[in-house]
N, C-alpha and C positions, 0 to 999 in steps of 0.2 A: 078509802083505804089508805095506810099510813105507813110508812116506812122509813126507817132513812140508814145509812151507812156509817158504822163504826171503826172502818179497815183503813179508809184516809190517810195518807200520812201527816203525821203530827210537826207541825210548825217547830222551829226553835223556839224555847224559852226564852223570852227578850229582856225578862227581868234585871238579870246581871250585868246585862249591856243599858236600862234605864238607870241603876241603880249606880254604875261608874260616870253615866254620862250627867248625871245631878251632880253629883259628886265633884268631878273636873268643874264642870262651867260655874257653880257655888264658888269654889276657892278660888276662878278665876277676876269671879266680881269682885271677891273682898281683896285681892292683888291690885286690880285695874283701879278700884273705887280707890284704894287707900294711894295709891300713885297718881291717882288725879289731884288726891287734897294734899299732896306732897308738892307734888311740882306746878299745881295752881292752873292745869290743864285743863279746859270747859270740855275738850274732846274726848279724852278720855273717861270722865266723869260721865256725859252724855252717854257712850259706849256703854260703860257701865249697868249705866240703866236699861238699858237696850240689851244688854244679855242677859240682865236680873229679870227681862221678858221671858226670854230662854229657857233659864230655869222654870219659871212659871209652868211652860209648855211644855219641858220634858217631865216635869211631875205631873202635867194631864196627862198626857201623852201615856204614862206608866199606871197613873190611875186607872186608865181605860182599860188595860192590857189586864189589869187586876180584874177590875170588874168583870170583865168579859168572860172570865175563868169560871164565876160563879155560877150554877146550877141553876135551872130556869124553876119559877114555881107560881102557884095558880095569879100573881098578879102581874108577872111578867115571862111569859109561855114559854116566848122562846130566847130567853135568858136575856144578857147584859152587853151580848156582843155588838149592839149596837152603836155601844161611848164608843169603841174604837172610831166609828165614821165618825161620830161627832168631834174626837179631837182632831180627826186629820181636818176636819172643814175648819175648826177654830183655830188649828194651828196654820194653817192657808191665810185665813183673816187678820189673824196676829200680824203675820210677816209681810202681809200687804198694806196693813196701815204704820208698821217700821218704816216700808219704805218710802209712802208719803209724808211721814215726820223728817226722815233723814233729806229728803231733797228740798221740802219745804225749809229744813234749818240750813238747808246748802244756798239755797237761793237768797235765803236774808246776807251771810257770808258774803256774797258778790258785794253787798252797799257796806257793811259791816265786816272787814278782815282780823281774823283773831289771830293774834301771834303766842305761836305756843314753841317749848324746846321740842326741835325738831330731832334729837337722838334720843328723848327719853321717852316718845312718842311711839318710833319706830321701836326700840325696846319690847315694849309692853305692848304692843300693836304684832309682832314678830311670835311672840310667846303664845297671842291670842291665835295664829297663824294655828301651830302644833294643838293648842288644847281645841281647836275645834272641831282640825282636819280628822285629828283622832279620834275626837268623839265619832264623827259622820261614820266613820269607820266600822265602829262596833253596830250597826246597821246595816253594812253593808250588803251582808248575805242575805238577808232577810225581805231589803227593800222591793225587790222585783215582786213578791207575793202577797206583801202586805202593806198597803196603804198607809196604814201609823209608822213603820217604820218608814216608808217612803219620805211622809212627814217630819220625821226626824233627823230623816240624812240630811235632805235636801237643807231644812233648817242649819243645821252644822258646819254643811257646805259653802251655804249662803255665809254665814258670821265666819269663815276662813277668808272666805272670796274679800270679804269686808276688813278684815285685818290686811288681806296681801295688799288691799287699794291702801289703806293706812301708811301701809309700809312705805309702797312706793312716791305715795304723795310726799311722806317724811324726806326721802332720797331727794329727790327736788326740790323742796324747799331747803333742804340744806344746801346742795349745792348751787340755784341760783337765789335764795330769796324770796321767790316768785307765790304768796302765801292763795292765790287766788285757784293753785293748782290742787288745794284739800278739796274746796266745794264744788270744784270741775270731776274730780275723780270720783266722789262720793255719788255725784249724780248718774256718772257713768256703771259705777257697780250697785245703784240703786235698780237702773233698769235692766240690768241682767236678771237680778234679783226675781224682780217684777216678772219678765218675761217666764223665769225659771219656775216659779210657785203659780203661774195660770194651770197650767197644768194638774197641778192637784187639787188646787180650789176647785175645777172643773171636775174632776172626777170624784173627790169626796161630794159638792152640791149632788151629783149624778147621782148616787149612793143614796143619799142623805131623801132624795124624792123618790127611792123604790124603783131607779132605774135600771134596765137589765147593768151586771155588772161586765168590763169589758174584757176580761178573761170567757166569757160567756156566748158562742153564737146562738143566737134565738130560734131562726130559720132552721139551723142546725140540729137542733135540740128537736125541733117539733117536725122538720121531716123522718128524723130518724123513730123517734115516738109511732108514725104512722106506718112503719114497716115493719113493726114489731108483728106475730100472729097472732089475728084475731084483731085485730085494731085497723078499725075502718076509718076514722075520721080522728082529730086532735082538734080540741078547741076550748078556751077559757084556759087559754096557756101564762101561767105569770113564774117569771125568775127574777130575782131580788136579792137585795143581800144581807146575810143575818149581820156578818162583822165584815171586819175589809178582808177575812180571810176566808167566809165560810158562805157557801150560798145557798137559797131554797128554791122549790119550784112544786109549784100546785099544776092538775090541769085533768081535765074531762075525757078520756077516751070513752072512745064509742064502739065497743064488742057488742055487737049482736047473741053471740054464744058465750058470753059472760068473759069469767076469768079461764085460764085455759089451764092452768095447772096451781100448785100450791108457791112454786117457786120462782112466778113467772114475777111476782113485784120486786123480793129479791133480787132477782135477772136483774130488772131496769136499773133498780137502784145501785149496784155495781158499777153496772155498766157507765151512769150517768156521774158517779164519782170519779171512776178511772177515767172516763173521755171527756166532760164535758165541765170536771170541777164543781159538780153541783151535790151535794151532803144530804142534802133533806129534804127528800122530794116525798107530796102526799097527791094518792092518786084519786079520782073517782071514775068507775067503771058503770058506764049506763049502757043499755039494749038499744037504743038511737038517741036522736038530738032531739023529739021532743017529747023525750022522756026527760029532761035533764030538766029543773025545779027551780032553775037559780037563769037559764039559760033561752031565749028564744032565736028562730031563725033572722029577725031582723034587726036581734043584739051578736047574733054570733063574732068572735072576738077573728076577722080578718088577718 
């Protein structure tokens, strides 16, 4: 028996906010790139490239968001909301292997010092400051509930954190000389970085293998299931998650006296979207456990 709940409340549209934050980080490559071949900067040029990654990943990022929108049909049931975990996990992977380019290129720096104008660096490094923090921004409200955005700030966050290290490495080197303090910083706001994105590569991979999502208690979910009336037993319990925003949950109750009224799956599925954040729950309702066809007592799901 199948059900699921239409009353939910409805996320923000993120569109507006993919759609400025392309936008911004686009003009800001062709600003940085063209100021790198201007002033003959490998750093900024390098940068460059490294936000033209950026872009790349907030137009996944917004493709997912697209697709996800789209109406499920017989060759994919329950629709498209899945890309959204897959961009949060590739935009995770992205910004984990930025960060071992950027320290890999910091460490060759120690044997290899590159002297670059240390005021037109911090310029253009200051600018990238504002067009990042404000992109992170337009995400902001959004990040705590949904994974892709989560993905997006934090990415935003990161490439600010990475212009302030610019900045200040710039301020030092101007004022002592000392060119060895770019590839010291860089590696410094490399592992912030790193530290900062385990996080979500951990919970998109989570995602990504059908694991319970962590807005989700399991326990939770399935003692409250067994006190419902008429519900003897709960078992062949699975929650999972459709997008990083929406969840399911399949599972076996065991009524003796069947269903007990017409509105009792109703009931659940209310209930399980207001308390428990779970949208699309299908149920089966069996007379005992070895009634159940899919189910025996020495697979029962503990």
């Amino acid at each position: 028996m199948h059900t699921h709940d239409h009353t939910h409340q409805q996320k923000k549209d993120l569109n507006a906010a993919f759609k400025w934050a392309v936008a911004l980080n686009a003009g800001y490559v062709l600003v940085e790139a063209g100021s790198g071949l201007i002033s003959g900067s490998l750093a900024l040029l390098a940068d460059a490239a490294h936000n033209l990654t950026d872009v790349a990943g907030l137009f996944m990022a917004w493709g997912a968001v697209v697709a996800a929108k789209r109406p499920a049909n017989g060759r994919f049931t329950y629709g498209y909301g899945r890309a959204t975990i897959l961009a949060a996990l590739v935009n995770a992977i992205v910004i984990m292997l930025g960060v071992g380019a950027v320290v890999w290129e910091a460490v060759h720096r120690f044997s290899q010092p590159v002297d670059v104008s240390a005021e037109f660096v911090m310029g253009i490094a200051a600018l990238g400051i504002f067009v990042n923090a404000g992109t992170a921004l337009l995400f902001r409200t959004e990040r705590h509930d949904d994974l892709n955005a989560e993905g997006a700030f934090l990415h935003m966050m990161t490439d600010a954190a990475v212009s302030l290290g610019v900045v200040l490495s710039g301020v030092v080197v101007f004022f002592t000389g000392w060119s060895l303090v770019d590839p010291i910083v860089a590696i410094a706001v490399s592992l912030m970085v790193a530290v900062a994105t385990y996080s979500l590569l951990k919970s998109s991979l989570h995602l990504t293998l059908d694991g319970v999502p962590a807005s989700v208690d399991r326990e939770a979910v399935k003692a409250w299931l067994g006190k419902q009336t008429g519900v003897e037993a709960v078992h062949d319990l699975h929650i999972w998650a459709l997008s990083t925003t929406k969840n399911a949950l399949t599972a076996h109750l065991i009524m003796p006296e069947g269903n007990p009224n017409e509105g009792f799956l109703a009931y659940l599925t209310e209930e399980l979207g207001e308390h428990f954040n779970i949208h699309h729950a299908t149920f089966q309702i069996e007379p005992s456990l070895s009634g159940c066809c899919l189910c025996s007592p020495n697979k029962q799901q503990k």
